[in-house]
N, C-alpha and C positions, 0 to 999 in steps of 0.2 A: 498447535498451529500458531505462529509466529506474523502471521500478515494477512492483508485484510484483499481483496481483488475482485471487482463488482464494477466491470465497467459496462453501461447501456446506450449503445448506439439505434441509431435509425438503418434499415434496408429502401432503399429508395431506387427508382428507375432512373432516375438521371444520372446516377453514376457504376449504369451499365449492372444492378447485381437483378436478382430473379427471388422472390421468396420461396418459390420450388427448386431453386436449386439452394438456397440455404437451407430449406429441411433436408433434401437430402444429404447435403455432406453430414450432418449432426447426426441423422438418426443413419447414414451409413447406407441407404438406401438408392433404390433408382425410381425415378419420378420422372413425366413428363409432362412438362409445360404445355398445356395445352395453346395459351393465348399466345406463344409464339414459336410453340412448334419443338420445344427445343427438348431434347431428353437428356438427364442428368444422372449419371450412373456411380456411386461412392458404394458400391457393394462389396470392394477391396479394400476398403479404410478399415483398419481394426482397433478394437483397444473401445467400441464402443459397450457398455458394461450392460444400458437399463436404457427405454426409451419409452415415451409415454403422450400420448395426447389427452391433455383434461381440458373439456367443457361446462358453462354455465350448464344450469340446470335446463333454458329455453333452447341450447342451442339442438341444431338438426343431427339425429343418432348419425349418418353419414358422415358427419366432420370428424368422425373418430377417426376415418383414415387420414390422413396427413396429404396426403397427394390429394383428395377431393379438396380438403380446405382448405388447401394455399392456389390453387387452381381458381376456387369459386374466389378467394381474394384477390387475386390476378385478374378475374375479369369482372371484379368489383370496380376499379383502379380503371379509369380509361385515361389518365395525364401522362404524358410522357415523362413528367416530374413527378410523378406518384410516390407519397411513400407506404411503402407497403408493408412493412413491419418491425414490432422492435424487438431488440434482443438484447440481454442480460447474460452475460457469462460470470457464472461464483466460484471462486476457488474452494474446496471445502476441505475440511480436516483430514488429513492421511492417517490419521491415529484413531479416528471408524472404521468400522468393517466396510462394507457396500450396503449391505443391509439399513446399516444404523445412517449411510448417507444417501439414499435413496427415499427412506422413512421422511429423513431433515427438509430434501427437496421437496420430495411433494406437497407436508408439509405448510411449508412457507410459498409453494407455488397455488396450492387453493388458498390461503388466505388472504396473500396479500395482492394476486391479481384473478384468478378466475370467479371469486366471491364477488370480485367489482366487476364483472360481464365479459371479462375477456377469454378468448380461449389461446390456451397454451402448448406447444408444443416443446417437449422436454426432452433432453436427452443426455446419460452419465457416461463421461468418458473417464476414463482412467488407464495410463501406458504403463504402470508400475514404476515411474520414475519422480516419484515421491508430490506429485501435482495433480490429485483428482481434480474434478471439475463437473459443472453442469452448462449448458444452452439453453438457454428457456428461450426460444419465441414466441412474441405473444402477439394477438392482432390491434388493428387500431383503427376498426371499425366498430361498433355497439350491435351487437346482435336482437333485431327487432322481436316481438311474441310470433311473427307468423313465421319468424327464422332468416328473414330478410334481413341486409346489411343495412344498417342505419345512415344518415349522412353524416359525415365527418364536423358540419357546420351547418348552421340556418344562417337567413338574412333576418335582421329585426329591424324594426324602425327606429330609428333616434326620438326622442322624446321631451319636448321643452318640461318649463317647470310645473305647467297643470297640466300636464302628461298626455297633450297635445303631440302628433308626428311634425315635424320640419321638413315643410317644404322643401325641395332641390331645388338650382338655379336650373333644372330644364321641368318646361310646364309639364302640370301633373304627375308630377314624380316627385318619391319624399326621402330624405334620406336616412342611410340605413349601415348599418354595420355589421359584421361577420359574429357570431357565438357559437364554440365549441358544443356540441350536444353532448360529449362526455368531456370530466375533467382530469385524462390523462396524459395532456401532451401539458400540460401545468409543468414550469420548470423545477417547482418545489417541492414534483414526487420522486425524484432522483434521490434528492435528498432522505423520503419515508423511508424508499424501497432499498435504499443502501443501510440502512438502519435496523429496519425488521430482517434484511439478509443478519447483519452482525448478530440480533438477539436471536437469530433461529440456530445458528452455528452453535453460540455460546450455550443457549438452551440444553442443545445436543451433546454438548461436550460435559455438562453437569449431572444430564440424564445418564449418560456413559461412566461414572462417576473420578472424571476429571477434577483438579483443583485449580489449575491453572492453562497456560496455552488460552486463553479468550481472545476475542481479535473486539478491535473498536474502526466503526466503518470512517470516525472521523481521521482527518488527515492529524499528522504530529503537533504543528502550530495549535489547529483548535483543541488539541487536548492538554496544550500546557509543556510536551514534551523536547526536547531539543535534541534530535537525528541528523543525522547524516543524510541529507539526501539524495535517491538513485540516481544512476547516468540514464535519461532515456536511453535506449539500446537501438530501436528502430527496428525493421522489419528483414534488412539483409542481414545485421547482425543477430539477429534472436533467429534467423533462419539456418543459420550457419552455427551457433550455438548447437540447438537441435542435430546437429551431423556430425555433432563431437566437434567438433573446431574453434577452438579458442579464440576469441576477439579481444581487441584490447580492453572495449567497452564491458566485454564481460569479465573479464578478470578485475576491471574495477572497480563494478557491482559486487562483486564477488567479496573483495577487500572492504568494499564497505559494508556490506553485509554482517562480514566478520567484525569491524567496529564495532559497529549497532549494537551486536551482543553482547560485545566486552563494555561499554558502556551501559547496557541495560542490569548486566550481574552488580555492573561496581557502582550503580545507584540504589540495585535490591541490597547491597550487602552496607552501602551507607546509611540506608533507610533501617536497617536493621540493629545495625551497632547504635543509629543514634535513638533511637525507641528504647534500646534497654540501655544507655545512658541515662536517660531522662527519668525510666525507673529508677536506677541508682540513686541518683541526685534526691529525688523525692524521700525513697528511702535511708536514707541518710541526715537529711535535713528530720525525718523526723525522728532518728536515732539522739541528734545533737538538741533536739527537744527534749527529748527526754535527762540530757547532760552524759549520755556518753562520747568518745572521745571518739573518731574515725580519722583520724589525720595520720595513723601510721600505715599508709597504703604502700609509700615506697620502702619505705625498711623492710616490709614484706619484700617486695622483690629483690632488694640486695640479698637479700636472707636466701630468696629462694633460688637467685645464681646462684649463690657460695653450694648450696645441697647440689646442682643440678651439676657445677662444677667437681663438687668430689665423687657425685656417683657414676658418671660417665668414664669409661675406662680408656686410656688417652688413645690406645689404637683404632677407638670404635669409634663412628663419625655420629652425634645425635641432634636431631632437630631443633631439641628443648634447650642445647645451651646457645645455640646459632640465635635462637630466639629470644633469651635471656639476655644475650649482651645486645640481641636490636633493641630490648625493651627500656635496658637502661639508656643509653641513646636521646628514643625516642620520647621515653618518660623525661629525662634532662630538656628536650626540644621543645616540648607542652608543656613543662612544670606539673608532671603529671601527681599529686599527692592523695587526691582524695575523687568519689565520686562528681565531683562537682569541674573540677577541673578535666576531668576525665572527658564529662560531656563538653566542657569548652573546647577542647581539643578536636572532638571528631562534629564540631561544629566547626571550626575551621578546614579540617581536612574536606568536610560539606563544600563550603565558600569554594573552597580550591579547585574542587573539582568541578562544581558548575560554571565556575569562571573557565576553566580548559577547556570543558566538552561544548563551551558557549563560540569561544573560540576556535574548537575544530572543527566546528559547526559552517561559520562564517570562510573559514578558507576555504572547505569543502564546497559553498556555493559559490565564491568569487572562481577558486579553480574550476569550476562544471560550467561557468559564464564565459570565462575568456577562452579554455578549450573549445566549446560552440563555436562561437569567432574564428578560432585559428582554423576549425573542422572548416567550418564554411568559405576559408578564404584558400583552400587549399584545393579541396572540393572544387571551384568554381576554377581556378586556375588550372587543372588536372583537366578539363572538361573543355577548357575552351578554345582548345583546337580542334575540334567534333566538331562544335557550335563555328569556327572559320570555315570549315572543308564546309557545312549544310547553307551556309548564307550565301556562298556564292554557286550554289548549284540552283536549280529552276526544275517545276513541273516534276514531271516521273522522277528522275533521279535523284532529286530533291526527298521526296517521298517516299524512294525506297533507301537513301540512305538513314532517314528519320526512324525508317521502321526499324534500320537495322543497330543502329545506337542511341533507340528509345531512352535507353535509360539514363547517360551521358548528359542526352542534351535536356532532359528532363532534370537530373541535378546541377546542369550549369543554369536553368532558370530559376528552379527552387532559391539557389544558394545568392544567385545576384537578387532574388526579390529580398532575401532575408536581409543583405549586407546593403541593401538598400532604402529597408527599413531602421538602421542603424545609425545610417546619414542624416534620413529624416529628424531622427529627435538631437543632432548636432555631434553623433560621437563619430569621432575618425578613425577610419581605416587603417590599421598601421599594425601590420602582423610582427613585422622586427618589436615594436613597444610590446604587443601582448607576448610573446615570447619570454619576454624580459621578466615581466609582472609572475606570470606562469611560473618560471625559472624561481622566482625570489619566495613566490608561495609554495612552491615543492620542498626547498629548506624551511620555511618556517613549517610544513605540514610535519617535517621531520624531527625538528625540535620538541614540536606540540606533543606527539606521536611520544618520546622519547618521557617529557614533564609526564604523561599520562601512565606512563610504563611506571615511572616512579612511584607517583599518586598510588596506583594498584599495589607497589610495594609496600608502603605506608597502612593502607587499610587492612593489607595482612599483619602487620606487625598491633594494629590496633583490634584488632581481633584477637591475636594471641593475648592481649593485655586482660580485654574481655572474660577469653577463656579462663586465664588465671588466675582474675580474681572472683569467679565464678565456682572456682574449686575450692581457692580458701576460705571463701564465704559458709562453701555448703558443709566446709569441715569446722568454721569456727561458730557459724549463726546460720544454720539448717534450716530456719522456721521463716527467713526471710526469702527462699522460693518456695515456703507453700503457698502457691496462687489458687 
């Protein structure tokens, strides 16, 4: 598993959703709303694998069914701004069975929220298209001992310094402040529960007995690492994705995806070469303690072209002399003669390459910024003949042209609020300049793209150097890899 995906939003009434009808799409079900009537039927959704409702220990045996318990939270909820639940979506390892991610789910879903009072409704999807997945809805009421919904919040008195109430400015009234009765709307358990997600996965993948694939729920920056970062996609484009249909945005994601990787190998394989550098070095230095001599590192390799050159037969093409004449080269390039030099060498190709991938780094976000910009100014212009034809209509017709190019005029105001937020902090509008900037960063991304190609060139060549003096080692002085 390659990435990390735990996003936790709120279900709220003011922006029209229902928590009976979010159980039912998840668990695939048909449920009916009782508090407004409404029935919701996903009993044609497939691909749903495992579904599960877990409870505190006080809650009421009844809420095991899903349709009672989101029902009695529904008429828990009398705000028209209510929120009425949250949900947690995880992506989980494709390289478990069902078993072994259902085991994970549960899991991490008693410990890290039904142990603290909530109850959970769960459900594993998986389409076979390499992206399992879990739902967890949880509630955001406290379940009382007689099985009643607890309040969301008290009132307290405010309290001077000898803990005295403060009067309010209207007579006999004191004043008061609002206190959570539970602390899970705290903004700093996003943070827990993104974290015990990461260690529940990685657990699972150790128990599985994995070595590697871990995921880390922190973002690339806090971990010190330097990525490529995604194009958001949006909700038409990853819709349209989904029905086989290529997007530009995804084919972006797509190529940088692929970066990421080739970047992530040619940092494990820098990380590599320069650890057993660094053995070298050591071992060497206490070779030269001792008063033997190590400095014939390259005469070895001229030595060991001239053999690789007369045993290769000229019609036959072999890798080892291709590699023999890069080494002398690149031995020439490093002044490569002894262990010591050697790790100098793939200490700089180090330098090199963080300095590039530091640098691909930064076009990739200037190009993802000013793209936005050109998205939205194009977007808004594309739109805003919709937006002429509805401003001068009135009443009905006004209303039913609205309904009919909802979505139009809905991104010619999205995109004017955004290009407007733009103006605000004093940057100019000017899609001809970003074009330009755009234009100038696609050749440099090409160059970068190209120096990086290179780079990758170089660490195989310093690798083969590795390998061979790792052979001559173990044919001259065998005793120096017994580890």
């Amino acid at each position: 598993m390659d990435f990390f995906h735990c996003p936790i939003k709120i279900i709220s009434r003011n922006k029209g959703r229902s928590a009976v009808a979010a159980s039912a799409y998840i668990s695939a079900t048909r449920q009916e709303n009782t508090w407004d009537g409404t029935t919701h039927d996903y009993t044609r959704k497939r691909h749903v694998v495992y579904t599960e409702v877990m409870l505190p220990e006080h809650a009421p045996p009844e809420y095991a069914d899903r349709n009672v318990l989101w029902n009695s939270v529904e008429w828990s909820e009398t705000k028209r701004d209510a929120q009425l639940a949250r949900t947690v979506e995880l992506a989980l390892p494709a390289e478990l069975t069902h078993e072994q991610n259902i085991a994970l789910i549960r899991k991490f879903v008693q410990k890290t929220f039904v142990d603290k009072g909530m109850c959970a409704d769960v459900a594993f999807h998986d389409k076979g298209d390499g992206n399992p997945h879990a739902h967890i809805m949880l509630t955001m009421r406290a379940l009382q001992e007689d099985g009643s919904w607890a309040p969301k919040s008290r009132l307290v008195y405010n309290l001077d310094a000898n803990g005295n109430r403060i009067p309010a400015r209207q007579m006999g009234r004191w004043k008061t402040h609002k206190e959570n009765t539970v602390d899970w709307d705290d903004r700093g358990n996003a943070e827990i529960w993104r974290a015990a997600a990461a260690d529940a996965i990685n657990e699972a993948l150790r128990d599985a007995g994995f070595t590697r694939g871990f995921v880390d729920h922190r973002s690339y920056a806090r971990q010190g690492r330097e990525r490529i970062p995604m194009v958001h996609e949006g909700p038409e484009a990853r819709a349209m994705e989904k029905r086989g249909i290529r997007t530009d945005v995804g084919e972006k994601n797509r190529e940088i995806r692929e970066q990421n990787k080739q970047l992530e190998q040619m940092e494990a394989r820098l990380t590599r070469l320069n650890a057993w550098a660094q053995y070298e070095k050591k071992m060497d230095e206490a070779l030269i303690a001792q008063g033997e001599d190590v400095s014939n590192l390259y005469l070895r390799y001229v030595l060991a072209s001239r053999i690789f050159e007369s045993t290769v037969p000229p019609n036959r093409k072999d890798r080892r002399l291709e590699d023999a004449t890069g080494l002398m080269v690149i031995m020439s390039d490093y002044h490569i003669t002894d262990a010591a030099s050697y790790a100098e060498a793939v200490k700089q190709a180090n330098a090199k390459f963080y300095e590039l991938r530091s640098r691909r780094k930064e076009n990739a976000e200037l190009s993802s910024a000013i793209g936005a910009r050109i998205n939205a100014y194009e977007d808004r212009k594309k739109c805003q003949r919709y937006y002429n034809v509805w401003s001068k209509l009135s009443g009905r017709k006004a209303s039913a042209y609205e309904r009919e190019h909802e979505f139009e005029l809905r991104k010619y105001r999205e995109t004017g609020a955004i290009l407007a937020r733009w103006e605000a902090v004093g940057e100019r509008i000017d899609c001809k300049g970003w074009r330009e900037a755009l234009k100038h960063l696609n050749k440099e991304r090409f160059l970068l793209d190209y120096e990086l190609q290179q780079q990758k060139e170089e660490v195989r060549r310093l690798e083969v150097v590795k390998r061979e003096f790792i052979r001559e080692n173990r044919r001259t002085r065998p005793e120096r890899y017994e580890r």
